[in-house]
Each structure stands twice: as structure tokens, then as C-alpha cells.
C-alpha positions in Angstrom: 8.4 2.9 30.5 5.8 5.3 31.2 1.9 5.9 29.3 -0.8 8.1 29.7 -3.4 5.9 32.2 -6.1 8.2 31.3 -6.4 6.4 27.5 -4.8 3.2 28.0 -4.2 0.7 31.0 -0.3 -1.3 31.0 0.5 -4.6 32.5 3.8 -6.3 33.2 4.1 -9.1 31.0 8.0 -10.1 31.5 10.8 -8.5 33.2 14.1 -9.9 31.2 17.7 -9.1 32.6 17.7 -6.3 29.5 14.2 -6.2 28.9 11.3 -5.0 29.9 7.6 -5.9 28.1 4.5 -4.1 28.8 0.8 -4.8 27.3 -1.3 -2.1 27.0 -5.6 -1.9 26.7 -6.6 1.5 24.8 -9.6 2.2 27.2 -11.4 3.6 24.2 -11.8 0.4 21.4 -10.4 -1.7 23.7 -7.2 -2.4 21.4 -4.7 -4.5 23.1 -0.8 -4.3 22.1 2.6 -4.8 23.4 5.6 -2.8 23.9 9.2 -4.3 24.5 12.1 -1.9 25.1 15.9 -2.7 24.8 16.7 -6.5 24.0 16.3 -10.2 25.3 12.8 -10.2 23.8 9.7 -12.3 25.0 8.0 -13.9 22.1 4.6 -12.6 21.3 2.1 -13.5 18.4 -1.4 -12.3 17.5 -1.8 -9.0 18.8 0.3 -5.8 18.1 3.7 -5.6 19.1 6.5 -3.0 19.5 10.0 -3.1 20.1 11.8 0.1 21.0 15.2 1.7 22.3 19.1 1.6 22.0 19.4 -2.3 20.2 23.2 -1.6 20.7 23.3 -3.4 16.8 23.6 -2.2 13.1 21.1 -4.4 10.1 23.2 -3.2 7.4 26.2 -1.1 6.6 24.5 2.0 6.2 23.5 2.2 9.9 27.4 2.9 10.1 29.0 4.4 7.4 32.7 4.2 8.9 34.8 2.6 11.4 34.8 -1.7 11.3 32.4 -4.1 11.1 30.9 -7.5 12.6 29.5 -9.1 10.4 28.2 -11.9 13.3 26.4 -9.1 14.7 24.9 -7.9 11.7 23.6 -11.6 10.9 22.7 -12.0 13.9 20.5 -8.6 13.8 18.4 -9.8 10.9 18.1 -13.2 11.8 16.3 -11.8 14.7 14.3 -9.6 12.5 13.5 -12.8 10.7 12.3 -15.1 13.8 10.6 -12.8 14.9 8.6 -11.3 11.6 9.9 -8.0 12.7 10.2 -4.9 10.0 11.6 -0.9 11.1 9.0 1.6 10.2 10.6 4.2 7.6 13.0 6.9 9.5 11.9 10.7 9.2 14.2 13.2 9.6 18.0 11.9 11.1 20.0 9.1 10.0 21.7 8.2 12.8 20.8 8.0 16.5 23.6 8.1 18.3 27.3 9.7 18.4 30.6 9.9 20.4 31.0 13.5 20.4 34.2 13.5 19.6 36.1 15.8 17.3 36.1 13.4 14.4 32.7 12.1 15.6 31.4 8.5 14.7 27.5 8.4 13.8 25.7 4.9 14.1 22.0 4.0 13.5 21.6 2.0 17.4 17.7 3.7 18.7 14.9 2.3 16.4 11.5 1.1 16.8 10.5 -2.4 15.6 6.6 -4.0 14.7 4.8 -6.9 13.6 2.4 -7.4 10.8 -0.3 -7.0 13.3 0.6 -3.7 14.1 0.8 -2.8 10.6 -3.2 -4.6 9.8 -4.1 -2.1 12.8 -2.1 1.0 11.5 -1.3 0.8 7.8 1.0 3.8 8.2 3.5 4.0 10.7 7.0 5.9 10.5 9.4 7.0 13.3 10.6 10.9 13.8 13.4 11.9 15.1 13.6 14.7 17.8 16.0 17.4 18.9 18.9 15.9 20.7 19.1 17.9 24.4 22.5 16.9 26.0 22.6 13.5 25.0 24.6 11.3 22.7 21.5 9.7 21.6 18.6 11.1 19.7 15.0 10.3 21.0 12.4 8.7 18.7 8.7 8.8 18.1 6.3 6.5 16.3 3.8 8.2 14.8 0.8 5.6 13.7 -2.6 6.3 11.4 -4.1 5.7 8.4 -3.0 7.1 4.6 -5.2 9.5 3.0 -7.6 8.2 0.5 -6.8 9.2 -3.1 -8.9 8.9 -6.2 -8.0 5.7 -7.2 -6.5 5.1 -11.0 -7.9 2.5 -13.8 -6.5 -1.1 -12.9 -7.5 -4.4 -14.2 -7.7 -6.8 -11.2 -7.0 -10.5 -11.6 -9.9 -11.1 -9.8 -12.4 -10.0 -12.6 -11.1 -13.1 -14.5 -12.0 -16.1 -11.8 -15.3 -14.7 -12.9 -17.3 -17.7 -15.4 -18.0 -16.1 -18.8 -15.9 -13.1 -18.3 -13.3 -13.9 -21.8 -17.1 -14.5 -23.7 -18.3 -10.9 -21.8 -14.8 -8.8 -22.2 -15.3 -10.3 -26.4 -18.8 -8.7 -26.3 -17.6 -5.3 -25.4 -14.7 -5.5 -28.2 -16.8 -6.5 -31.3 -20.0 -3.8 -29.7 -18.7 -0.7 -30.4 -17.7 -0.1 -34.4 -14.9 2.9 -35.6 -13.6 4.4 -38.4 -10.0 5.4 -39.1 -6.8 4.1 -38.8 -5.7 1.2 -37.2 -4.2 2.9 -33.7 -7.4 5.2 -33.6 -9.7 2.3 -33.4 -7.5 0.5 -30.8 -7.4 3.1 -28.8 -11.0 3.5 -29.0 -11.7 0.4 -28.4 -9.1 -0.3 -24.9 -11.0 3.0 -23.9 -14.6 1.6 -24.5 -13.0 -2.1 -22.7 -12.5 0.0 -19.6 -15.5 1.9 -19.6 -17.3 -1.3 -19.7 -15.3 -2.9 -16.8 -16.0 -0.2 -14.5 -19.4 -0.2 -15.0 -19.5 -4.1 -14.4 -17.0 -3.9 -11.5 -19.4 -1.0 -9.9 -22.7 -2.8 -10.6 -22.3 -6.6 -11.3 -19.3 -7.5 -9.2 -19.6 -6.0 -6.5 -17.3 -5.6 -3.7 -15.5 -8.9 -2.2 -15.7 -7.5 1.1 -19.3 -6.8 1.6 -20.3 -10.0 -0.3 -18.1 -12.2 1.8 -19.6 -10.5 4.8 -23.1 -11.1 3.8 -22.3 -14.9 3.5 -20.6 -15.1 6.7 -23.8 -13.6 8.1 -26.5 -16.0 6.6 -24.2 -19.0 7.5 -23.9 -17.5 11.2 -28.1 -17.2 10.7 -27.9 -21.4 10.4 -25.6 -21.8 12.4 -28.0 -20.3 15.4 -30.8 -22.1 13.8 -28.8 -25.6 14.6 -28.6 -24.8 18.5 -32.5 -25.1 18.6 -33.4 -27.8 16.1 -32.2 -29.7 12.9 -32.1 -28.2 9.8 -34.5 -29.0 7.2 -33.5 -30.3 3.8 -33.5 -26.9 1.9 -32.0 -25.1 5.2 -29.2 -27.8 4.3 -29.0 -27.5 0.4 -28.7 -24.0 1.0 -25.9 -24.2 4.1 -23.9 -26.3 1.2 -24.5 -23.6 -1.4 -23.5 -20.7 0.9 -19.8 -22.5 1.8 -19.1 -23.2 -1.9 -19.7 -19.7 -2.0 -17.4 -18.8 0.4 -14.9 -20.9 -0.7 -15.1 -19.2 -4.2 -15.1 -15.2 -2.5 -12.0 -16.8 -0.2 -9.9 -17.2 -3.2 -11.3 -13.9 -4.9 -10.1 -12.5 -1.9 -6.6 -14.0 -2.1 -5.9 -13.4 -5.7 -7.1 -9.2 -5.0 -4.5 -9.1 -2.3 -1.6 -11.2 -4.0 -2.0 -8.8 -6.8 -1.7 -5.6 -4.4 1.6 -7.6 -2.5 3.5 -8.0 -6.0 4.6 -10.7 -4.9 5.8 -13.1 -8.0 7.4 -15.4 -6.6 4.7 -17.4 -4.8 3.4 -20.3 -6.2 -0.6 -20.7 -7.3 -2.8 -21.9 -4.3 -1.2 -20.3 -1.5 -3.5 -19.2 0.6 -2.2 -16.8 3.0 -4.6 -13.6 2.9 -3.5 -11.9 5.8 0.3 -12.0 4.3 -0.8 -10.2 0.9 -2.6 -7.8 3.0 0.7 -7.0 5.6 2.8 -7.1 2.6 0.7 -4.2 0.5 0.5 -2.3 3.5 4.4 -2.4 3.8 4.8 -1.2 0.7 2.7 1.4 0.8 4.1 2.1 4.2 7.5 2.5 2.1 6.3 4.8 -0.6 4.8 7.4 2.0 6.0 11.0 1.6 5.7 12.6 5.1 7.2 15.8 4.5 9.3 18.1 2.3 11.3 20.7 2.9 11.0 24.0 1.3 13.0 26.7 2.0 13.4 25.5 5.3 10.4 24.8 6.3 8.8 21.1 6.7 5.4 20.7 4.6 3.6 17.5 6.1 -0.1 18.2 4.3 -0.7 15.7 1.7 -2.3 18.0 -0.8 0.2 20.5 -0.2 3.0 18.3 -0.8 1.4 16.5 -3.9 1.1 20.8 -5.3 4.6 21.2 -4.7 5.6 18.0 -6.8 3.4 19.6 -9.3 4.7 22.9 -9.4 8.2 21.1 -9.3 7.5 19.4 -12.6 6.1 22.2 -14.0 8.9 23.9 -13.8 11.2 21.4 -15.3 8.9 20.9 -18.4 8.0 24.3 -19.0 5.3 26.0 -19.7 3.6 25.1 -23.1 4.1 26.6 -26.5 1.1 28.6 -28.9 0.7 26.9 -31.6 2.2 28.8 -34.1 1.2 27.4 -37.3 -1.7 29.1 -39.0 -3.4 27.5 -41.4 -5.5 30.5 -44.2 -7.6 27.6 -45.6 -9.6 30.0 -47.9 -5.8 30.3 -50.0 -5.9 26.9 -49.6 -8.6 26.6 -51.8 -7.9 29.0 -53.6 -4.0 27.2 -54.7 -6.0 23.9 -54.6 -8.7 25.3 -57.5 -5.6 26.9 -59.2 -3.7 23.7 -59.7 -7.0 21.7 -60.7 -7.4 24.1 -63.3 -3.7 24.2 -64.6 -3.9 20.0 -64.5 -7.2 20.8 -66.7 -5.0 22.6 -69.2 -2.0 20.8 -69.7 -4.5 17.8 -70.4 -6.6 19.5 -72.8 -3.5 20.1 -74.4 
């Protein structure tokens, strides 16, 4: 294992008969994280971990798509994965990491790189590129590691907004405010429109972010805290320490019911409390849905905007372009036929 001592410093943490785990300080934010290469893993929890190299074992049957399988193996594979709270990072580019070379070759998914949640709280996007294979039967790997481009975010109602007391009575208000005319769908839709102009508005102003506010909390109750080391609290320094944790305790499950919506996760039950799970969990799945590149006419596109125009130009394409509108409308003969067959309904009356 070898790393660049001029941005991180490694130390030996266990030497296995097939294993070998290093942890690493980045000299620059101290971040400290773990690497393990090849198998007979040491157990690790609470700070970034990696596991990388030849596994020498298939998860599933797409890692080989021919020749026999063990299905011990393959248990055995993901109850490791499941032990450990391991999950792969999405491949980029080949499928397979390793081959015979033979004339009717056989192709198997063996190299890969493996990470805990931690890694993923740290690095929210993480995938792992393939790279030319130079006279070897295996192909080397990298794990590329950031963050994903912000993008302007689309309307959603958060679950959140509802632990709010006197939200149903405020969300009513809004309805019965604003007052159309027309038909029935118009005035829905003018009214679901108005609903979510309001909630912005009230989410931006009144609300307020669940983050900041829980960190202002945490603050004044680290402010007593202090206070405590010196001398005793005094009877409204303690009403108000009482106040500030029911607080908390109410931002805490704000907080809970923000991420669980963001993990999609169904089939948890009410109450759990388990933050830092919802928060792995969306990051996973966004992990999942990342586009790194395309391809386009043979050359790899990895800029974010650039992609996201050629999925629009794609689109385009498939739709077509749109249509004049060819129907023209002379309102003046309109009129004129409209006057013509007042008139002629005058007539045949007055007859």
C-alpha cells in the first residue's frame, strides 16, 4: 500500500495473514480513515473505512455471467457485506475486473472497492473507475470521492412542516384567502399554486432551517453548561435550561422526520430514531442516481451541465420541435355571421 506522505500520514493498524489495514491522518483537516486491502478484515467502527483489491468473490450473478456457481460463496459475500455495514460504490466504465485470457475468455467482477456509512457522511459521492488494463489479467481501480453539485432545488412538501402546532388551521387560511372565478379545475389549480406560494414563503421566513436552529440551541445550552462549572444556576437560568431541551427534543425529531422522508424508507416504524441512518441512506441513493459521464461520439462528457444539455438536446429530438399554430381565427366575420344569424332568428320570429 503506498500514499502520498506529503498530504496524509499512514499507520499500521493490523497485519492479517491476507490482509493488510492502514489508518491514514489527511494533514490538512485532520480527517482520519482507514484502508484494508484484500480479505481477513479487522473490524472498524466510527471513522471512515475502505476496503479494496482482488476479494477473489462474486455478490451476485452478474459479477459472472457464465461458467458455475457457489452459491456458499455468494452468501457468504453478502453476509459479510452485512456484518460489516459495507456497500460497493457505483462502477464507471468496465464490468468486469478480471479475465483468463483465454480464447473463449471468462470475465468475472473479483477487484472492487468497499465503504462504510462514515465514508459516505464524509463524501456523499463516491464511485470507482476503471483504468486501462497494461499486461495484466486484472483491471486497476480508482475511487474517486467529492461532493454532488448543487441544483436548484424543485417544490416539495416536507413532512416536517406538519409537526408544526396550528399548521392544518394556517395551510386552511391560505385556501379560503385567495377567491377565483371559472371552472372548477381552474380554481384548483389556482389555488394548489397559491398553497405553495404560501409555504415557501413560510418555510423561507417562519420556519426556518432545522440545522441552524438546532445549532443555536446547542449553543445557549453549551453557554449554561459553562456557567455550571463556576456556580449554580439561578431559578430562571434553570427554567430556561428546561425550556431549551424541550426544544431540542422537538428540533431532534424535526430532524428525523426531514431525513426519513429523504431515505424513502417505508418500512420503518414511527419513533425510530436513527438520524444518522436516514442521512447514509439518502446519500446512497443519491450516490446511485449519479450520472458521471456519457459518451458521445466517443468521447466521455463528465461536466454536469454539459451532460444535463445533452439529455436535453436528446429529448428534444425525440419530441420534436413544436408546431405553429395553424388555426386562425377572423373574429371581425365572426361578428359579422354572429349579427347575421341574430338578425335571421329576428325574422323568422316576427313571422
Amino acid at each position: 500500500m503506498g500514499w502520498n506522505s506529503s498530504l496524509m500520514d499512514g499507520t499500521l493498524v493490523h497485519l492479517g495473514e491476507f490482509s493488510l489495514t492502514m489508518e491514514f491522518v489527511a494533514k490538512k483537516g485532520n480527517l482520519r480513515w482507514r484502508c484494508t486491502t484484500l480479505t481477513d478484515v479487522y473490524g472498524v467502527g466510527g471513522i471512515p473505512w475502505v476496503i479494496c483489491g482482488d476479494l477473489n468473490a462474486i455478490f451476485n450473478l452478474e459479477d459472472k455471467p457464465s461458467g458455475n456457481y457457489n452459491w456458499e460463496d455468494i452468501s457468504k459475500a453478502n453476509t459479510f457485506l452485512q456484518d460489516l455495514a459495507l456497500q460497493e460504490p457505483p462502477p464507471v466504465g468496465r464490468r468486469f475486473t478480471w479475465t483468463n485470457n483465454q480464447e473463449e475468455p471468462i470475465w468475472v467482477k473479483l477487484d472492487r472497492f468497499l465503504i462504510n456509512n462514515e465514508w459516505l457522511t464524509h463524501f456523499p459521492r463516491v464511485v470507482q473507475m476503471s483504468l486501462p488494463r497494461l499486461g495484466s489479467d486484472h483491471v486497476p481501480l480508482r475511487l474517486e470521492v467529492g461532493n454532488h453539485i448543487s441544483r436548484p432545488r424543485l417544490f416539495r412538501y416536507e413532512w416536517v412542516w406538519s409537526t408544526v402546532e396550528g399548521f392544518q388551521e394556517l395551510v386552511q387560511h391560505w385556501w379560503s384567502v385567495n377567491n377565483f372565478r371559472g371552472c372548477g379545475a381552474y380554481i384548483i389549480s389556482k389555488k394548489i399554486a397559491g398553497i405553495r406560494a404560501h409555504l415557501l414563503q413560510w418555510a423561507k421566513f417562519d420556519f426556518g432551517s432545522i440545522k441552524l436552529k438546532k445549532l443555536a440551541l446547542m449553543q445557549e445550552l453549551e453557554t449554561l453548561d459553562t456557567t455550571k462549572e463556576t456556580r449554580g444556576l439561578i431559578l430562571g437560568e434553570i427554567q430556561k435550561e428546561n425550556d431549551l431541551l424541550l426544544q431540542l427534543e422537538v428540533i431532534r425529531k424535526q430532524e428525523e422526520v426531514y431525513w426519513k422522508q429523504r431515505s424513502r424508507l417505508q418500512w420503518l416504524k414511527e419513533g425510530d430514531e436513527n438520524t444518522k441512518f436516514f442521512h447514509a441512506v439518502a446519500n446512497g441513493r443519491r450516490n446511485r442516481n449519479f450520472i458521471p459521464g456519457l459518451n458521445q461520439g466517443g468521447a466521455l462528457i463528465v461536466d454536469p451541465w454539459e451532460i444535463g444539455k445533452m439529455f436535453a438536446t436528446h429529448f428534444n429530438q425525440q419530441f420534436g420541435s413544436r408546431r405553429s399554430f395553424r388555426l386562425r381565427v377572423d373574429f371581425q366575420k365572426l361578428f359579422q355571421l354572429k349579427n347575421q344569424w341574430i338578425l335571421l332568428c329576428w325574422r323568422i320570429r316576427s313571422r
